[in-house]
N, C-alpha and C positions, 0 to 999 in steps of 0.2 A: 504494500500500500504506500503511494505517495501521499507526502504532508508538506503545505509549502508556507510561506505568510505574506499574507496581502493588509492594505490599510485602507480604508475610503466605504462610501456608504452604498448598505444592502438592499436598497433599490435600482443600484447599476448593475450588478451581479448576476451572470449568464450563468446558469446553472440546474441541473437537475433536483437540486434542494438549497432551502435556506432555512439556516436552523438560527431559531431567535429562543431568548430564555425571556419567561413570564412567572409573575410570582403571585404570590396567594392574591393580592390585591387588586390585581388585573394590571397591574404595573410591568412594563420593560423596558430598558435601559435604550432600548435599541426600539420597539414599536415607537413609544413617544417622541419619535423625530421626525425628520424628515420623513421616514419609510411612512407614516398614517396617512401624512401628505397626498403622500404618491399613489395609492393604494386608496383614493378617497374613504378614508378610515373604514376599511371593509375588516383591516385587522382587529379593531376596537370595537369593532359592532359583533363580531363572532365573538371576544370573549365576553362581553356582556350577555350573548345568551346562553354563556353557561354549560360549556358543551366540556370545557377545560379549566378546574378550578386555581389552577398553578399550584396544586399539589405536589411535593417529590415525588416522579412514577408515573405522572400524568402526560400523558404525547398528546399531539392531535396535531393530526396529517392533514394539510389544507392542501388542494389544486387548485392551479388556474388564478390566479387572486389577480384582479385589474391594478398595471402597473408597477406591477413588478418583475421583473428578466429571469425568474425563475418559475418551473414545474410545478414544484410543488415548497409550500412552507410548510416544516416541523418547529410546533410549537411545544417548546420543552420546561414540562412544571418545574421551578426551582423551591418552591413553601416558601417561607414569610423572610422579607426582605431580612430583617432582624434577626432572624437565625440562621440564616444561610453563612455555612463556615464548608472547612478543608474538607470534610468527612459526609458533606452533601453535597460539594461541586463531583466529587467522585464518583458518587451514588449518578448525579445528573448524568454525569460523563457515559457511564454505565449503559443506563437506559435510555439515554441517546443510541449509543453503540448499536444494544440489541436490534432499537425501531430501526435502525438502516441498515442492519441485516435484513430484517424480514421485507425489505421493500426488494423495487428493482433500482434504486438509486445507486451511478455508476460513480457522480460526485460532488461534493457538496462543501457548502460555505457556511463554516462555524461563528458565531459569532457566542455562544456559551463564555469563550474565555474572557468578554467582553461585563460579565456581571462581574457585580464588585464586591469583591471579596479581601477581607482585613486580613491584613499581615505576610498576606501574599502575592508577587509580583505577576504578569505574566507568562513570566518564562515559565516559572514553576509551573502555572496553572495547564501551559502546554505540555510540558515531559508529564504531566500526570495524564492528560489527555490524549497524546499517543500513546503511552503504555497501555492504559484502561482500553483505549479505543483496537489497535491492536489485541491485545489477548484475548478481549471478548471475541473474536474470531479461532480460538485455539478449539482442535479439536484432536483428539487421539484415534484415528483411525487404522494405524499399519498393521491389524491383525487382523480391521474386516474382510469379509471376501465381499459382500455384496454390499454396497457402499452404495448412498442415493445419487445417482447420476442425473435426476430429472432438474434441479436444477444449474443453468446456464452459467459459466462461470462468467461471462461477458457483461450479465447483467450485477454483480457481486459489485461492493464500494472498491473503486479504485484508487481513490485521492480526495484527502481532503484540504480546503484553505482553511486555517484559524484565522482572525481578525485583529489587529490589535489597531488603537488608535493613535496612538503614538507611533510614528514611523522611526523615530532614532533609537528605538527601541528593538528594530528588526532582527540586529546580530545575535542578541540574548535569545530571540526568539528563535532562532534558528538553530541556534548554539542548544538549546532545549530539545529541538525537534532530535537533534544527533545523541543527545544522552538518553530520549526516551529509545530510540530505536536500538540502542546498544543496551537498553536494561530487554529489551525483547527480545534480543539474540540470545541473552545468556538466562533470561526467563525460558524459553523455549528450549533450553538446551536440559535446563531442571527436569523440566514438566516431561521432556519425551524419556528421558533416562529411567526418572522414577516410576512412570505410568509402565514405561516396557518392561512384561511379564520376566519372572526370576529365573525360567530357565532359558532366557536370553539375557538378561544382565546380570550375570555374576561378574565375581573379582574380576576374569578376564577378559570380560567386556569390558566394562570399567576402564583397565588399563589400555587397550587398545583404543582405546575410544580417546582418551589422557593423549598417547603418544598421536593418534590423528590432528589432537587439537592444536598439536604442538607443533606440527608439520602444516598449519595453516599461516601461523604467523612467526615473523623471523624474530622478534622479542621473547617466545616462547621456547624452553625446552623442557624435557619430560624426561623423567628415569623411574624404574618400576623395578624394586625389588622381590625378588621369589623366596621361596621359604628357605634357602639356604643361606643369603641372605640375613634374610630375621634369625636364622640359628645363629649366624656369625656375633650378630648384633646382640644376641641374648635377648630378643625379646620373648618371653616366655608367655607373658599375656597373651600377645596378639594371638601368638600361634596357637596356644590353648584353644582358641574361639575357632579356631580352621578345623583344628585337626578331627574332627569328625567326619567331613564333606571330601565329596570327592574332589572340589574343585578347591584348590591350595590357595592360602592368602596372600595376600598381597600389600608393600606401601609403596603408594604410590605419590611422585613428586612433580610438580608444576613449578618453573621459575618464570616470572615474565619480570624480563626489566625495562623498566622504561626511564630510571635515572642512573645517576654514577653509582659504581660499585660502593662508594665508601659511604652512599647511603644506607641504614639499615633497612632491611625489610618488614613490611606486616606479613607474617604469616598467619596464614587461616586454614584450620584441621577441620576436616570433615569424618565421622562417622559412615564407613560404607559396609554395613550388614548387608546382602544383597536381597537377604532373606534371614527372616529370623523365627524358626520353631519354639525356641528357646531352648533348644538343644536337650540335653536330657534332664530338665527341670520342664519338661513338656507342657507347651502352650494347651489349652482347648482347641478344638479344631476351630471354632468359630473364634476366637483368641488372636488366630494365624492369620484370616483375612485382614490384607492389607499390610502385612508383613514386608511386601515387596517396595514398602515407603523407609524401610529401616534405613536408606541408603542416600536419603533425600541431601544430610548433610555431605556426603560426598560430590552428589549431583550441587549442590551450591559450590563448593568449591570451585567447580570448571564452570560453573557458570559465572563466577565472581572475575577468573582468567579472563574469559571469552568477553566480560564488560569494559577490562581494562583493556584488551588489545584492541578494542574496536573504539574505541575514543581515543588510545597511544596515550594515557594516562602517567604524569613524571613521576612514577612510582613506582617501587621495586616491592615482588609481590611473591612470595610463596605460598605454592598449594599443598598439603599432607594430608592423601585421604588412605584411611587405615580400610581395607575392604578384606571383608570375608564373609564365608555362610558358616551361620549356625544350628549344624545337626544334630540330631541325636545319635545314640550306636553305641557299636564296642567299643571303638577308637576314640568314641568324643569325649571330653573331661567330665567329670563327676564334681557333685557336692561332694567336700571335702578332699579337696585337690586342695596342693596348695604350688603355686609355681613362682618362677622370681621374674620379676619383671628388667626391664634393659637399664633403669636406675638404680638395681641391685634390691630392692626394696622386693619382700615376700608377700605375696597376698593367697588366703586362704580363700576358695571360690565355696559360698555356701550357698548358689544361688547361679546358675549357670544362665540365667536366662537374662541377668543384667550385664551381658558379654560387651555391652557400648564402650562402659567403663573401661573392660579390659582390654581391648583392643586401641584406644584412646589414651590410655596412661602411657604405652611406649610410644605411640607416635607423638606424643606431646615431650616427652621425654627426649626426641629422635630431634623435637623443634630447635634442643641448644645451638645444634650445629649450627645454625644460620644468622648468632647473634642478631636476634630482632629485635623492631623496635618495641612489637606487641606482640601475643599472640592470641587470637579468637578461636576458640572450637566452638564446632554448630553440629549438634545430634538429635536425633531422636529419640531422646533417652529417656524419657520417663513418666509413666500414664500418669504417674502424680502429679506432674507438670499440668499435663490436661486439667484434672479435678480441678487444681488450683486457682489455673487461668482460662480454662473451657480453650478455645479456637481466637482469643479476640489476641493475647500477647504469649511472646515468647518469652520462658524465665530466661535472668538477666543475673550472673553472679560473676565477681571479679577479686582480683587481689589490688586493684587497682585503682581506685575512686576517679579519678581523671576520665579513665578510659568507659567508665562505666555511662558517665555524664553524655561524654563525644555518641555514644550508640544510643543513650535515652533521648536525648536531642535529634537526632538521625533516625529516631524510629518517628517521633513525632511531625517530623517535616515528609517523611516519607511517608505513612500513614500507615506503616508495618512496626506498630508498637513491641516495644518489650516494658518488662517488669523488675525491677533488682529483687530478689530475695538475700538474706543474710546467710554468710558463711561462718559463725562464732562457734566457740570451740566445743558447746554443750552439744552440737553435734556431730562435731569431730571425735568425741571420746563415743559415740556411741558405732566406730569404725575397729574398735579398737577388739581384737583377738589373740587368745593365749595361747597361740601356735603359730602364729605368723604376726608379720610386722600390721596389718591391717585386713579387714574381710573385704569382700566385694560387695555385702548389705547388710542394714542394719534391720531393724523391726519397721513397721507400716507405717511408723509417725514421720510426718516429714521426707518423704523419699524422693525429692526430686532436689531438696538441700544437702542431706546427705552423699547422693551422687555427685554433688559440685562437689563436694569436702574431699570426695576420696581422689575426684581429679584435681585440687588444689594441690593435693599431697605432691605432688611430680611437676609444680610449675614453681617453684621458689625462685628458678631463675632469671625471672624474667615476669614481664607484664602481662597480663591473661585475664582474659574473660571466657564467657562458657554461655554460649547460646541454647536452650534446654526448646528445642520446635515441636518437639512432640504434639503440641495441640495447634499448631499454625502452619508446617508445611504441607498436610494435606490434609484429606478428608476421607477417613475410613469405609465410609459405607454412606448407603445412601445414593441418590441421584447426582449428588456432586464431588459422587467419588472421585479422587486422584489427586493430585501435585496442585499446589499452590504457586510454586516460584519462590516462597517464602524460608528464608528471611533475607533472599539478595536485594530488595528495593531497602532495605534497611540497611543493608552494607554499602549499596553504591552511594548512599548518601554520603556515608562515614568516606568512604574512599574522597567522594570529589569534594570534602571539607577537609581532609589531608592535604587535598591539591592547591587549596586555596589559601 
């Protein structure tokens, strides 16, 4: 889809649609001008009868309107002038989106970005409007065989103009349109990895997929360690969580640079269970569904890459996604194993099915190497996360209070919230086991705190936080099952306020 920006008024505009926003009061920023003029107020007499209250959710599809150089007008509810904020331009955005799907409109003239909304500029209000506008067209189909071909792709939205009235404003606006379309490329890269069923994306997908991305841009290279490898390394964790499956684990690494070497790197750990049973701490079968999301934070990782090489970001950036399957069997690890991990440190596993951890702690471990400036992991680690925070925020725990601030602020502007929970040490002592230096779980209280505690254990050196997505990067069941994308619009934020 093309996005371009244009500046001047929506009664000249040759176009298949013109999309104006109208609010509860029958008020529009854009009908009350010139355009009622033109149009001998045919626009102000339709909503006074009431056909469109400018509710959030409300469309209404006008043809034909006298005096105006477009098809058709969509009239898009915004609700009351006075409450209109970040989290209903979106909404708007939204169901704009859908109504021109379901039409035959090929393309059309935005003027939505033109409502006035506090605290936010238009640039922003664009890159939220291509991304929204974009995705609401994502669909996962590579495994249908019989796919709707009736309709026409010719008739599908091709391009849209946004509006902005300020013309020295155009760069920002442009400059907008190219961060939304690179948070799509590397949202798209989320969504298809994690939606593709597990026994096409395991570890060796994964990795193959890592080294392809890497062979697209010349700032990128990729290295992917095999389990001979991790033996060398002594990571005893990860490979605990493999050794069940047929298919052998793997870590897998991402460099993109885009500044001087002697800058440090953000690196960002990603969580790649490809699949998780819960190994022989056995899931429910109904438990399992969805399982195939365990790898989501892997999938952000390349997608986090794939945002930075497509903007060429001044930013030195490593990827570590720790990927394995978790089976059950003879060969797979037991309650009451106890293995050492690649920090030296002993963990007694009393709980095979919280393998996140384990496989997380050496690759977090692995993170020294690269003296960074930070390091973020993002997993799927814990349904207690969900209870917590339902689907609306990702938990948010850090050793770091700076860094914690930089990503609450970046979740807010971005509208991919997170939440801090505390890391203090009455939860740390409940890690604590008299056979090993730590366990992998504690009791039902608190378990998605405790899980940060036990991966705190292995970041002392360095700045860290710990993204807990489990109720935000996708959607278990249901009609809306699959991928999210989430939590990359909350990292690019952070990344291009690094840049800034």
């Amino acid at each position: 889809m093309d996005f371009n920006i244009k500046s001047g008024q929506p009664e000249r505009r040759h176009t298949d649609c013109l999309i104006l926003p109208v609010f509860e009061s029958g008020k529009s920023p854009i009908i009350n001008t010139k355009l009622d003029k033109s149009c001998r107020e045919a626009l102000t007499n339709i909503l006074k009868l009431g056909d469109t209250s400018g509710k959030v959710g409300q469309n209404l599809l006008l043809h034909n309107i006298p005096g105006i150089n477009s098809d058709r007008v969509l009239l898009v509810g915004c609700g009351k002038e006075s409450e209109f904020n970040d989290k209903i331009f979106r909404e708007v955005i939204q169901k704009m989106a859908i109504s021109l799907n379901n039409t035959g409109v090929r393309e059309a003239v935005c003027y939505l970005t033109e409502a006035p909304l506090k605290d936010y500029d238009n640039a922003w209000k664009i890159q939220q409007a291509v991304m929204i506008t974009v995705s609401s067209r994502y669909k996962f189909e590579q495994f249908k065989s019989n796919l709707d071909k009736s309709r026409n792709p010719r008739q599908e939205l091709k391009k849209i103009t946004w509006i902005i009235n300020n013309p020295r404003e155009t760069g920002k606006a442009e400059q907008a349109i190219k961060i939304g379309l690179a948070l799509c490329a590397g949202l798209q890269i989320i969504k298809d990895l994690a939606n593709t069923p597990p026994n096409v994306c395991h570890p060796d997908y994964l990795a193959k997929f890592a080294l392809k991305l890497a062979k697209s841009y010349k700032a990128i290279s990729a290295a992917v360690l095999e389990r001979k490898d991790l033996q060398a390394l002594k990571m005893g964790a990860l490979l605990s969580v493999g050794q069940g499956s047929a298919q052998p684990p793997k870590l897998i690494t991402l460099e993109y640079r885009g500044a001087a070497k002697s800058q440090a790197p953000l690196v960002f750990v990603g969580k790649g269970i490809t699949f998780d049973t819960g190994g022989n701490s056995l899931k429910s079968p109904s438990g399992m569904i969805g399982m195939k999301f365990d790898m989501c934070g892997a999938a952000t990782v390349l997608g986090i890459i794939k945002f930075a090489a497509e903007l060429n970001l001044p930013l030195n950036i490593v990827g570590v996604i720790a990927a394995a399957e978790n089976m059950p069997g003879g060969s797979a690890s037991r309650p009451d194993d106890i293995v050492t991990t690649m920090s030296g440190l002993t963990v007694e596993i009393l709980n095979t099915d919280a393998e996140g951890r384990l496989v997380l702690c050496d690759a977090l471990t692995y993170c020294e190497r690269f003296k960074p400036e930070v390091v973020i992991d993002m997993a799927t680690l814990t349904g207690a996360c969900v209870v917590a925070l339902g689907n609306f925020h990702s938990g948010l725990f850090t050793n770091y209070q700076p860094l914690a601030n930089d990503l609450l602020n970046a979740g807010i502007v971005s509208g991919d919230k997170c939440w801090q929970l505390p890391l203090t040490d009455e939860y740390h002592r409940l890690l604590d086991s008299n056979v090993a230096d730590l366990a992998n779980v504690a009791g039902p209280e608190g378990g998605s705190i405790v899980a940060a505690c036990y991966l705190s254990r292995f970041t002392k050196n360095y700045h860290w936080a710990h993204l807990d997505i489990a109720g935000t990067a996708c959607r278990y069941t249901g009609k809306d099952r699959g991928a999210t994308g989430q939590p990359l619009p909350l990292i690019a934020e952070y990344l291009l306020n690094k840049c800034k």
